[in-house]
N, C-alpha and C positions, 0 to 999 in steps of 0.2 A: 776311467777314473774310479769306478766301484770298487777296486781293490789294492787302491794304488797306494804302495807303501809312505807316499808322502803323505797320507790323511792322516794318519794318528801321526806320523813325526810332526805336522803343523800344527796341528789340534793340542799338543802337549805341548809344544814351544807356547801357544797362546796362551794355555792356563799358565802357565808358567809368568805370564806378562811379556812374551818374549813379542818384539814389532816382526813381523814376518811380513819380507818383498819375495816377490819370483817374477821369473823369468822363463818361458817355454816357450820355441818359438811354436810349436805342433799342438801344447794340452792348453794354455791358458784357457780358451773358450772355454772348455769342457771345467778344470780347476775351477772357473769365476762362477759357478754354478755348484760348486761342493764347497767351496771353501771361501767364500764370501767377506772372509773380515782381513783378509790380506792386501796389500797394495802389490800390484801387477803393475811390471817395468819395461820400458819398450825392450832395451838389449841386456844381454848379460854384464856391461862393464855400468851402466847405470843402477844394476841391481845390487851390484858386487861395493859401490862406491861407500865408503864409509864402515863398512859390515865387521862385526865382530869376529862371525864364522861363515864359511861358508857350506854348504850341502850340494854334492857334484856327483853327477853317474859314474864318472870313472872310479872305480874300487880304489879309495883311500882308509891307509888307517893313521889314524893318529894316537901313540902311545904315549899316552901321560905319564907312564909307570914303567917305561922298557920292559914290558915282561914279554912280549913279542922276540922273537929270532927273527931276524932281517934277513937274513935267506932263506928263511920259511915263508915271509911276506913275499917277496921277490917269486919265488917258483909259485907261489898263489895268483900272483899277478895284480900283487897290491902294492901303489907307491905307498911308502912305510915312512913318516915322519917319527923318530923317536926324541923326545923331551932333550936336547941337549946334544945329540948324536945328530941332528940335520938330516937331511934328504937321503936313504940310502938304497 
């Protein structure tokens, strides 16, 4: 957890006001111990319930602004949501 890129992404969602849940079945222990002001959810679909956004290991990108190439995503081995253009 000492380096774990979710600390500053929680950490800024918080100041931000942002409510942060998680879900690990492996790190929680360790997380509930660095990051203390988040609500910790038994499964992924209880975490996910309601949620505005969500934040997933699988390499996603979501373009707001299509300025990505979708077969430059694709051979990255990024699913590629672009604004208006869906899944591709």
């Amino acid at each position: 957890m000492r380096e774990a890129p979710s600390i500053p992404l929680v950490t800024g969602l918080l100041d931000l006001g942002a409510t942060v849940r998680a879900f690990d079945p492996v790190g929680m222990d360790a997380a509930r111990a660095e990051l203390p002001d988040i609500t910790y959810r038994s499964d992924a679909h209880d975490c996910a319930a309601g949620a505005d956004a969500l934040v997933r290991k699988q390499p996603m990108l979501v373009d707001l602004r299509n300025v990505y190439r979708p077969k430059e995503m694709a051979a990255a081995r990024f699913v590629h949501e672009g604004v208006g253009r869906g899944k591709l």
